[in-house]
C-alpha positions in Angstrom: 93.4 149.6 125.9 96.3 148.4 127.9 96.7 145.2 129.9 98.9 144.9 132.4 99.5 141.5 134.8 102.1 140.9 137.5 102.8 137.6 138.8 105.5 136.4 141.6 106.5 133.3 140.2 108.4 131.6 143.1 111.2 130.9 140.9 111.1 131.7 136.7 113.0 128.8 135.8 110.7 126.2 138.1 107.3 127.9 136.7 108.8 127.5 133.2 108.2 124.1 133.5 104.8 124.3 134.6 103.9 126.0 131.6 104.6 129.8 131.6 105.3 130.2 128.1 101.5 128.9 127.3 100.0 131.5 130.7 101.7 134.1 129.1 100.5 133.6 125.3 97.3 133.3 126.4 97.2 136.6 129.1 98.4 138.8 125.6 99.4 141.4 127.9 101.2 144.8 126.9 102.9 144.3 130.3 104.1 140.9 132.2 105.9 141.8 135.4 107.3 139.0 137.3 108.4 139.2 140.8 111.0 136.7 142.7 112.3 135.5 139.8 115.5 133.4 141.7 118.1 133.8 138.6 121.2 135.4 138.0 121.6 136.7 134.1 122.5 133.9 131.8 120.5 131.1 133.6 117.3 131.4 131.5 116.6 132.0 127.3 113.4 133.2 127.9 112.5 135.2 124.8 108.6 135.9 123.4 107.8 137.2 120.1 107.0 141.1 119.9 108.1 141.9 123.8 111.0 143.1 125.2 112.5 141.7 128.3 114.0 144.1 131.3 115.5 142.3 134.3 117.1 143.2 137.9 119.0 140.7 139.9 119.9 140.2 143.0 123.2 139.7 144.1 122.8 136.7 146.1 121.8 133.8 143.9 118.4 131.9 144.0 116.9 134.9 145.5 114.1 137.7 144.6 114.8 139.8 141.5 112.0 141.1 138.9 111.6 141.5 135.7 109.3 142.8 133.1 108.5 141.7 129.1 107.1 144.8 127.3 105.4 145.6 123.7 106.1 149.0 123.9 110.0 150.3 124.0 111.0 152.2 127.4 111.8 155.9 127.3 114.6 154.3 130.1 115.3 151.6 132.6 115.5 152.1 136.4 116.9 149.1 138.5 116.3 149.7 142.1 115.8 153.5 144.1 119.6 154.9 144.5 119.6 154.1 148.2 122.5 151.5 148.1 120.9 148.7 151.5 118.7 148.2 149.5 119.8 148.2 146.1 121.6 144.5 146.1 118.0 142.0 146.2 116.7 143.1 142.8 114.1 144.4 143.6 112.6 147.3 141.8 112.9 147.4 138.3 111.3 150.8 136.6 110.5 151.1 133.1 109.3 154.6 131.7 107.2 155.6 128.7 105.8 158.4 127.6 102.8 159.4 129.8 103.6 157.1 132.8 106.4 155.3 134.7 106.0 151.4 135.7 107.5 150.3 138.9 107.3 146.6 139.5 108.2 145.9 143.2 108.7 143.0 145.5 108.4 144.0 148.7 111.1 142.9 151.6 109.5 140.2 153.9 109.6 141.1 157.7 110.2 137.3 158.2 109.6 135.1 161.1 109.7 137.3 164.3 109.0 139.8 162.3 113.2 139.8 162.6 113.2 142.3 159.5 110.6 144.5 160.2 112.7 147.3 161.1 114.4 146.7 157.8 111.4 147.1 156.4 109.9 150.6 157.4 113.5 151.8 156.2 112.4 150.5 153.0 109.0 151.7 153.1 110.2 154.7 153.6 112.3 155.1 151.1 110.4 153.5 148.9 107.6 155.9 149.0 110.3 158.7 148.6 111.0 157.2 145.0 107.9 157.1 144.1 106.4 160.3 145.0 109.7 162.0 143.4 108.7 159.9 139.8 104.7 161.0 140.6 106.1 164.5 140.6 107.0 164.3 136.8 104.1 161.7 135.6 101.9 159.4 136.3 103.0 156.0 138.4 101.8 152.6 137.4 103.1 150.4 140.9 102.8 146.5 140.5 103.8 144.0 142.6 104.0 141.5 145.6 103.6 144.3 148.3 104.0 141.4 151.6 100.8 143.2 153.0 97.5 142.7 152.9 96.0 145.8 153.4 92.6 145.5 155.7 90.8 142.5 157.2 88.6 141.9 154.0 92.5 140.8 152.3 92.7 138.0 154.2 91.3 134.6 155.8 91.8 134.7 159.3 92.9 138.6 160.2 92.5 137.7 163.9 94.6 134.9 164.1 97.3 136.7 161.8 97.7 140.1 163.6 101.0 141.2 164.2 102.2 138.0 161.8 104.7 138.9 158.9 102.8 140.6 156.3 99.6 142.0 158.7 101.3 143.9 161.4 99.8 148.1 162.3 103.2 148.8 161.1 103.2 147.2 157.4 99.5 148.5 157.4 100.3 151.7 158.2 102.9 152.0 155.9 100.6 150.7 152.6 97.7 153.4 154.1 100.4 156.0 153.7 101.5 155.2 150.1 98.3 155.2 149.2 97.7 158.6 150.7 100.4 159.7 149.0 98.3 160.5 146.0 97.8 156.5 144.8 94.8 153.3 144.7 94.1 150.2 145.3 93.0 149.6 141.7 91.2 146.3 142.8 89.3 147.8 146.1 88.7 150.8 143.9 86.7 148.7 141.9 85.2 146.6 144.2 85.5 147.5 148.0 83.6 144.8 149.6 84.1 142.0 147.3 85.4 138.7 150.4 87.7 135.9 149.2 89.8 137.6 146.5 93.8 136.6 147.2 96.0 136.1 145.4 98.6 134.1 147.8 98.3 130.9 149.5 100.0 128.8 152.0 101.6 125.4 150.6 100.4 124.1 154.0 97.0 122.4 154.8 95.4 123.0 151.6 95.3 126.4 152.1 94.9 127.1 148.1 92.1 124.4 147.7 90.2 125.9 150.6 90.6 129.4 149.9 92.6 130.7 153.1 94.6 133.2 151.7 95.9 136.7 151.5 95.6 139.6 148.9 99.0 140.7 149.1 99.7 141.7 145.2 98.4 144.6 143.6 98.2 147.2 141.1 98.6 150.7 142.6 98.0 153.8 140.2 97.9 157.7 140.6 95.2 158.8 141.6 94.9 161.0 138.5 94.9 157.5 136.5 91.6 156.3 138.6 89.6 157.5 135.1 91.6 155.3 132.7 91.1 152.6 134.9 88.9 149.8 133.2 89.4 146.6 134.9 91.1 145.2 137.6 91.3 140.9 137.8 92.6 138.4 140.1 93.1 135.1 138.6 93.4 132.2 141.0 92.5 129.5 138.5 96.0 130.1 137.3 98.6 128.1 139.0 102.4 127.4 138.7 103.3 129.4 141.9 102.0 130.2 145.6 100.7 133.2 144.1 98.5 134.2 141.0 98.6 136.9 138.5 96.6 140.1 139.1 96.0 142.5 136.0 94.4 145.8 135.1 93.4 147.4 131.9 93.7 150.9 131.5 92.0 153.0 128.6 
């Protein structure tokens, strides 16, 4: 069995102190990926026994970046997709092993105004190019803070959001796509009408205490994966961040 979890932390070095280094011994995954990391190499000695650590930064400092602690040595590292607007926020890091690749991805915000969104179908779009051109050779294990909650079930209020960063027809659109590309939802695959799993919150009005929240991490996998597929977890009781660790386990 493999275990896999992926986590944007809202800042490494600030969830550090609110005990990572105990979350993470006690997760034992094969896989911690960590989106929005806020570092620049050299501003954290983060090191755990028995795991490798892969990291992509952005160029402008305090901002987004990944990273990923492995057990199991990479065949190769990828940082970012080769299309060079988006290659300077960190934000794919891809490591590859011998019967599947692992992209850990933090998706661009469309921001306030949705002022990015056309930023952001470019990078859908080319996103989904990379990844269907590595699902060509093998399978694709995708992980990350996707800035989309899918359908209506992935959040609180859908009404009251639509057309809000992060639930517009477009970023919707976009995820349905991916996914028709040959991927799935690991957690809806496993349970499609489960209500009230997110896995980000609001700092505002007790948003986290109350439950109003989004689902807007996940675990995508080829479809040809779907049989390997042996759980799929959201873990809200774990805090240190505005969001929480999601995980599968694959046979």
């Amino acid at each position: 069995m493999l275990k896999f979890i992926s986590w944007n932390v809202n800042g490494l070095r600030a969830v550090v102190s609110k005990g990572f280094n105990e979350i993470f011994a006690s997760m034992d995954a094969d896989f911690f990926c960590l989106q929005e990391i806020k570092l620049q190499e050299g501003q954290i000695d983060l090191q755990f026994e028995g795991y490798e650590a892969y990291y992509n930064y952005a160029e402008r400092k305090g901002y987004s970046g990944t990273a990923i602690f492995t057990r199991k040595h990479p065949l190769s590292v990828r940082r970012n997709i080769g299309v060079e607007r988006h290659d300077k926020e960190g934000r794919v890091l891809t490591l590859e092993f011998e019967d599947f690749f692992l992209v850990n991805v933090y998706t661009p915000n469309s921001q306030a105004e949705l002022t990015r969104l056309d930023y952001r179908m470019d990078w859908e779009n080319e996103f989904r190019e990379y990844i269907t051109k590595l699902d060509a050779e093998k399978p694709v294990i995708i992980c990350g803070d996707l800035n989309c909650a899918h359908e209506e079930i992935d959040l609180a209020h859908p009404k009251t959001n639509h057309q809000n960063p992060g639930f517009t027809d477009e970023e919707r659109r976009c995820l349905t796509t991916l996914l028709d590309s040959g991927f799935i939802d690991t957690f809806r695959y496993l349970y499609p009408d489960r209500r009230g799993a997110y896995s980000w919150w609001s700092f505002r009005a007790a948003a986290r205490t109350r439950n109003v929240g989004w689902r807007i991490d996940y675990f995508l996998i080829s479809r040809r994966l779907a049989d390997r597929l042996a759980a799929a977890e959201i873990h809200p009781d774990i805090h240190g961040s505005d969001h929480c660790p999601v995980s599968i386990e694959l046979r």
